[in-house]
C-alpha positions in Angstrom: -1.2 3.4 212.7 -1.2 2.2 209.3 -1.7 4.9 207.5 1.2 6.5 209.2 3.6 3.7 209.6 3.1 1.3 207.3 5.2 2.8 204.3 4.3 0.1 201.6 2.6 1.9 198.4 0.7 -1.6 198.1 -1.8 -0.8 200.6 -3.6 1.7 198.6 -6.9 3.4 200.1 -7.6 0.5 202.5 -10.2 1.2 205.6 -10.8 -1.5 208.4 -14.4 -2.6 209.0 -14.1 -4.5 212.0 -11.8 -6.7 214.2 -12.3 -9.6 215.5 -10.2 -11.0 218.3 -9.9 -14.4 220.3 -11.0 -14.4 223.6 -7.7 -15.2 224.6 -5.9 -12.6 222.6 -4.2 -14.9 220.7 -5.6 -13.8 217.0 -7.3 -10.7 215.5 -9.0 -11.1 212.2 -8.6 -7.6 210.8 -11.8 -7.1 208.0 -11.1 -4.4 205.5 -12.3 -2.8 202.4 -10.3 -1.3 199.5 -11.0 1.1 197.3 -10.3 0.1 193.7 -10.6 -3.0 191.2 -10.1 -6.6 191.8 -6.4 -5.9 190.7 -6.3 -3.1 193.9 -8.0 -5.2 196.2 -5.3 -8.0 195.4 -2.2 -5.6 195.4 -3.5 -4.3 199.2 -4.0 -7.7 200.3 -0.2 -9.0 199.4 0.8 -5.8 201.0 -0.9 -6.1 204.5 0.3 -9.9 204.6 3.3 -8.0 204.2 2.8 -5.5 206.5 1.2 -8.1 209.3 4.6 -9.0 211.3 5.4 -4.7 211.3 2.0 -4.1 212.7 2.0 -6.9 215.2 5.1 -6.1 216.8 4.1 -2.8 217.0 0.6 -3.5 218.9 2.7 -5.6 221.2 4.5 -3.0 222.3 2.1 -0.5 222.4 -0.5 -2.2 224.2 2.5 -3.7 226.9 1.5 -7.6 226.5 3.2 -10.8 227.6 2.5 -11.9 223.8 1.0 -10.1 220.6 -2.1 -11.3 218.8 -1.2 -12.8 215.2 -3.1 -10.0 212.6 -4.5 -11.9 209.8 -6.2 -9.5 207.2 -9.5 -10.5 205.6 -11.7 -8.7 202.6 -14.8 -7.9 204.0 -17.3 -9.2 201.9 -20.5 -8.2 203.4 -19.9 -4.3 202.0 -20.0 -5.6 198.5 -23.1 -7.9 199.3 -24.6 -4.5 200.8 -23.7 -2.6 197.5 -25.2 -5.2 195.5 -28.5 -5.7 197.4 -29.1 -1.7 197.8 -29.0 -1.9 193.3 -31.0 -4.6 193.3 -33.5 -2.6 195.6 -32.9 0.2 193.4 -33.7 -1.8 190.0 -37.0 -3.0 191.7 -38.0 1.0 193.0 -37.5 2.3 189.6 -39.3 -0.6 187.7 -42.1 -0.4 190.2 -42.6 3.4 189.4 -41.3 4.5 186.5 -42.9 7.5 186.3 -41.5 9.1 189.1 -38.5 9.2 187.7 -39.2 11.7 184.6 -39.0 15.2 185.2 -42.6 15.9 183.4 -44.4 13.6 185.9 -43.3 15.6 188.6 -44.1 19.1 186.7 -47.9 17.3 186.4 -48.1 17.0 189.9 -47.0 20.5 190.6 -50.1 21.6 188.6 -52.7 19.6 190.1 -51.4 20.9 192.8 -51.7 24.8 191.3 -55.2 23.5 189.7 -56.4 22.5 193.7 -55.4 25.5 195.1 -56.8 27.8 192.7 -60.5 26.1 193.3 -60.6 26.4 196.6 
């Protein structure tokens, strides 16, 4: 639905991570990622606060209840914590073994490899 009816060029490549409603049905916190810079993240933002209103009318009368939950629209931070722990892991791999990144390292193994065989 929002890719398709929400017409505002501010929301940009924007994919929903989760939702979180009250047990009530009174709220849904909408968590979402955007692709782009700070500047992109900020621009999609202003345009789903925009867009909220459309978007809860529309679940109201798609899903037939007495009253619609209010749609606020949160960055989900924990995909950009992920990002930066899985470099962070990355850093420590590649200063732990830093010779399995060259290419000759792995053109010595090869020929141990050749060098085994051929005794046998």
């Amino acid at each position: 639905m929002l890719a398709r009816e929400v017409h505002d060029p501010g929301v940009g490549f924007v994919t929903i991570t989760r939702v979180l409603v009250t047990p009530d049905l009174q709220q849904a916190r909408v968590y979402y990622t955007a692709l782009g810079d700070e500047k992109a993240r900020r621009a999609s933002d202003r345009a789903l606060g925009r867009a909220a209103p459309f978007l809860r009318r529309q679940l109201g009368s798609r899903l037939r209840l007495k009253r619609a939950p209010e749609i606020e629209f949160l960055y989900d931070e924990s995909i950009a914590g992920q990002d930066r722990i899985e470099r962070i892991l990355d850093e420590i791999r590649a200063a732990d073994h830093p010779a399995d990144a060259g290419d000759a390292s792995a053109g010595t193994t090869t020929t141990h490899a050749e060098t085994d065989d051929d005794q046998s």
